[in-house]
N, C-alpha and C positions, 0 to 999 in steps of 0.2 A: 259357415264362418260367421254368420249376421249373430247365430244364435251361442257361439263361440260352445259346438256339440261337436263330440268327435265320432268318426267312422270305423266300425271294427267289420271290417270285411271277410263274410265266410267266402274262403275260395279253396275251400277242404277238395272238392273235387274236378277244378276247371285249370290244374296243371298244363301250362301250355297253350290256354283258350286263350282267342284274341279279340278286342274288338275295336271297331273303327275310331280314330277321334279327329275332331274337327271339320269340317265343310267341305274341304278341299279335294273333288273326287279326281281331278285330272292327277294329284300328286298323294293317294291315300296313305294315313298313317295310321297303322296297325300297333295295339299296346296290348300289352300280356295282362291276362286278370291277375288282380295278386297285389294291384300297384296303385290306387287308388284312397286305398283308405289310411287313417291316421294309425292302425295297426289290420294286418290280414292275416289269417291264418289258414295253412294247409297242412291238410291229412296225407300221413303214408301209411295208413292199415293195409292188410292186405290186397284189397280190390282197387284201389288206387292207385295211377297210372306211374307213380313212381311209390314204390313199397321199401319201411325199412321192416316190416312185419308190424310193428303199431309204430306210435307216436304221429310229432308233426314236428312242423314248422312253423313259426312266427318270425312276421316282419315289419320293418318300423326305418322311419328314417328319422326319428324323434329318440333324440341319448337317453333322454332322461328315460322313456318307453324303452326301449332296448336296456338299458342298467337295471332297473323293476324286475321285467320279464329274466333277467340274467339271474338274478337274484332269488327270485320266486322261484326258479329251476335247480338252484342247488342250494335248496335249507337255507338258505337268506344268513350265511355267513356274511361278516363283516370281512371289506376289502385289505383293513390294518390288520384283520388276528383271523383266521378262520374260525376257530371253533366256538366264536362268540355268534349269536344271532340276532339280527336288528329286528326279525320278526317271523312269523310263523311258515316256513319256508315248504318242500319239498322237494321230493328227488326224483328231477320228470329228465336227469341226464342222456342222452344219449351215448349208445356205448359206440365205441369204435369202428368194431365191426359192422352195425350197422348203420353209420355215418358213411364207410366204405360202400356198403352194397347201394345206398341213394346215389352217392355221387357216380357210380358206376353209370348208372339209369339216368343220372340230369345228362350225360353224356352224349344221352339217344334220345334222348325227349321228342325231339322231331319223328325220327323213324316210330316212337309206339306212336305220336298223337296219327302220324299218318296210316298206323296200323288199325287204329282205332277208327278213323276219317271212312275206314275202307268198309267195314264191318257195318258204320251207321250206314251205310249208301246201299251196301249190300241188304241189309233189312230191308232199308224203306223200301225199294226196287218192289221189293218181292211181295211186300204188304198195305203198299199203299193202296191200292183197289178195295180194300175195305173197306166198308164206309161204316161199319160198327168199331173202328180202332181208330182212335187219337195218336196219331205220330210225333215226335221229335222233329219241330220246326228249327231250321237254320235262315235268320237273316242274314239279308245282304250285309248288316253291316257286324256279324258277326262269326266266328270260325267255330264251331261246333268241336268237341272231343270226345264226346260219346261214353262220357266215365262208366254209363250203364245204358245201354238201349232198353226203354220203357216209353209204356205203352198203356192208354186208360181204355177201358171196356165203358163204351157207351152203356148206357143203363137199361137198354130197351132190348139189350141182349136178356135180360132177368138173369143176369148172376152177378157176381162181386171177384174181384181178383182172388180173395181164396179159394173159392169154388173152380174158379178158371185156374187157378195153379196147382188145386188136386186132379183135376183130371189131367194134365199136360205132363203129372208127375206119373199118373198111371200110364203115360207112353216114352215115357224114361227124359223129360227134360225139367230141370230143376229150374225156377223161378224164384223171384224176391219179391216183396212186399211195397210200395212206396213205407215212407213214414209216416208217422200221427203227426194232425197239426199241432202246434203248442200248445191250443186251448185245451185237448183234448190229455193233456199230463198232468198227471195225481200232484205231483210235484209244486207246480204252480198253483195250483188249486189249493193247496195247503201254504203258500206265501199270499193267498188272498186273489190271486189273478184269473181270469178267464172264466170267474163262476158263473154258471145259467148263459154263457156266453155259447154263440152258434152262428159258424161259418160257412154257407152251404159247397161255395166253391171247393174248398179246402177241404172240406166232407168227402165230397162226392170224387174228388180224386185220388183223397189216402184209401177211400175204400174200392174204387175201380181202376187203380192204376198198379201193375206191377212190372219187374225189371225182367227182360230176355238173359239168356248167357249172354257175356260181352265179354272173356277173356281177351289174352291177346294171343293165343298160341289158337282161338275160334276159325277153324277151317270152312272155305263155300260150302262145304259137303254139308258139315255139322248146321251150320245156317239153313238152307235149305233143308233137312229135317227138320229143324225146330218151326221155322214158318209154315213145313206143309203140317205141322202135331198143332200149330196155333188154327189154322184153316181146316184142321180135322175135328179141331173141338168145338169149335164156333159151328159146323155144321151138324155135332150132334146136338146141341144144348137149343138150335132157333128152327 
């Protein structure tokens, strides 16, 4: 506010995350991510905890934000004539049908995050005795959803997450990758950004960190293969 900067909040994958606010622990109050910034946006692709198969959501408690965003969503007709355009718009509409199958799943939000709750506990359980694996920390003052259990390979293992996610593939469990930092995009690099720039943190964990299965239909069974093929490969590779 001092610097009158606005906040665009990624909350693409923290559907249903909560975190504490204010001091008060005898009467704690609990607020949904999503709510904080001057606009947040959240992802429904498929691997996210509510799916309409792609798109998102955007939210805003600012008109004039909400009117823009409305606008830029359907070809930026004007509100007196449609088929005139006040500027360079697109067609990021959602259809029907898939508006129907989200609000379906906002319905149950609770029951997947608690499905979700159940799968991270079940991992950790089983893998935290590792002392070459980085786990999925949950503060006290925070509620975890687990959009994807992931997990970084210390480096003294000598291998990198793709090497660990070809062999884990050779025992039938598929894996994901983290992401690139941003320094690390051609993209940016060609807008003048991140040149000769080097982050070792952000390094070292897009290239040793990748994601477990974390469906929601993931059974103990299936868990328990996957962490004994994660504890089978760590003991052929050290």
């Amino acid at each position: 506010k001092k610097y009158n900067l606005k906040i665009i909040e990624d909350a693409a994958e923290v559907h249903g995350a909560e975190y504490l606010t204010g001091r008060n622990t005898a009467h704690p109050r609990w607020k949904k991510c999503g709510g904080f910034g001057d606009i947040s946006v959240f992802s429904f692709y498929a691997n996210k905890l509510i799916t309409t198969g792609e798109g998102g959501m955007v939210l805003t408690n600012d008109i004039a934000h909400a009117e823009k965003a409305r606008g830029l969503r359907n070809l930026c007709f004007r509100p007196e004539q449609r088929f005139l355009h006040t500027e360079l718009g697109h067609n990021f509409r959602i259809t029907n049908l898939q508006a129907a199958i989200g609000l379906g799943q906002l319905e149950r939000i609770d029951e997947i995050v608690a499905t979700k709750r159940r799968m991270g506990k079940a991992y950790t359980e089983r893998l935290q005795s590792i002392p070459v694996l980085q786990l999925p920390v949950e503060e006290a003052w925070a509620r975890q959803v687990y959009w994807m259990y992931g997990i970084v390979l210390d480096e003294t293992t000598g291998v990198d997450a793709v090497r660990f996610a070809k062999q884990l593939r050779g025992k039938g469990v598929e894996t994901r990758p983290f992401f690139l930092g941003m320094h690390e995009q051609p993209v940016f690099h060609d807008m003048g950004f991140f040149r000769n720039e080097h982050y070792p943190v952000t390094e070292r964990i897009s290239r040793q960190g990748l994601y477990l299965p974390s469906g929601l239909t993931l059974t103990e069974a299936q868990i328990d293969e996957v962490c004994d093929s994660v504890k089978a490969v760590l003991n052929e590779i050290q």
